[in-house]
C-alpha positions as CSV (number, residue, x, y, z in Angstrom):
1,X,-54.8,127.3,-53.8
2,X,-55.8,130.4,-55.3
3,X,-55.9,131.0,-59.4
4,X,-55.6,133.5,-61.1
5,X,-58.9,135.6,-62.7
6,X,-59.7,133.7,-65.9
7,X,-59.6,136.4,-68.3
8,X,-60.9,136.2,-72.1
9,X,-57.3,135.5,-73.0
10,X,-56.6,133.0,-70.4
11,X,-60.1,131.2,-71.5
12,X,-58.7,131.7,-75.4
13,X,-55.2,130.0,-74.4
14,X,-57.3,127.0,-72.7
15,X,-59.5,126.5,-75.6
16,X,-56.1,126.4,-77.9
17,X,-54.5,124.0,-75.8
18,X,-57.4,121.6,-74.8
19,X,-58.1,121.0,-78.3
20,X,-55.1,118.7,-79.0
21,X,-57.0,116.9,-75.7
22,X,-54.0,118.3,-73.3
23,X,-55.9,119.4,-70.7
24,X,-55.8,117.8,-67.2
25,X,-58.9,116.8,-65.2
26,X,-58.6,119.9,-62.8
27,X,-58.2,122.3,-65.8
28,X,-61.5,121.1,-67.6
29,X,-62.9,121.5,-64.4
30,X,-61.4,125.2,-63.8
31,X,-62.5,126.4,-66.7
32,X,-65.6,124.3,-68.6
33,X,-67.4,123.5,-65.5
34,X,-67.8,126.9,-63.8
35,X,-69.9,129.4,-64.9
36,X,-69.1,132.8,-65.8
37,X,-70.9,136.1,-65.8
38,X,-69.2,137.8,-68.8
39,X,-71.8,136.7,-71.7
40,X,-68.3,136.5,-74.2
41,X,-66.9,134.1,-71.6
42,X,-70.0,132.4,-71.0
43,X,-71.0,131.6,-74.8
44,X,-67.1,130.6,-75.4
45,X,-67.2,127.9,-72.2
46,X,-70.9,126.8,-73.2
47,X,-69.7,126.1,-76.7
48,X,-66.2,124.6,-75.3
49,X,-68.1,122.2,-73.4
50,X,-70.9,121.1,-76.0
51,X,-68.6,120.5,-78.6
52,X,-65.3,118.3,-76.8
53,X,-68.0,116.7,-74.1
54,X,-67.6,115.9,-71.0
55,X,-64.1,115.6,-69.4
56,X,-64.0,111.8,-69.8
57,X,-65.0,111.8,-73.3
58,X,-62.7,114.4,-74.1
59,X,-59.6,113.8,-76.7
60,X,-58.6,115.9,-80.2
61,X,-61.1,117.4,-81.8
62,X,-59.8,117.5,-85.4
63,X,-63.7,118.2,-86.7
64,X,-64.2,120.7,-84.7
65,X,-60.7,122.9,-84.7
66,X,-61.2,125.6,-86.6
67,X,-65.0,126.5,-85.1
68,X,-62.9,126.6,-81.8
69,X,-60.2,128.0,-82.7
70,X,-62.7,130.7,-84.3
71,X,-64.1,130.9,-80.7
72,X,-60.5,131.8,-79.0
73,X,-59.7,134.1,-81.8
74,X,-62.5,136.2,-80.6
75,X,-61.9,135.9,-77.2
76,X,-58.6,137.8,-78.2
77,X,-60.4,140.3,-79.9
78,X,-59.0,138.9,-83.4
């Protein structure tokens, strides 16, 4: 199956939406586990990925919602 190009936006839109811990096992693995050549993309993942863990320790991240959602606003351009 292919996906679409993730996008800055698309990335933003997963960050926003994994941090209620809604994300499904092939979606953390779509977007957190790849790597990406974009530095903005890169840092945002990197940071996505060090702060919710690993896909099996991953649920709401109350303490850390605001420093993502940070990350996703400027992934908009916000």
């Amino acid at each position: 199956m292919a996906h679409e190009r993730i996008t800055p936006k698309l990335l933003a839109s997963f960050i926003e939406y994994a941090i209620d811990g809604k994300v499904t096992h092939m979606e953390w693995e779509r977007f957190v586990l790849q790597h990406y050549d974009d530095p903005s993309l890169e840092k945002a993942r990197s940071e996505c990925a060090r702060v919710m863990g690993g896909y099996a320790e991953h649920k709401s991240v109350t303490e850390n919602r605001e420093y993502l959602l940070k990350l996703s606003k400027e992934l908009r351009g916000e």
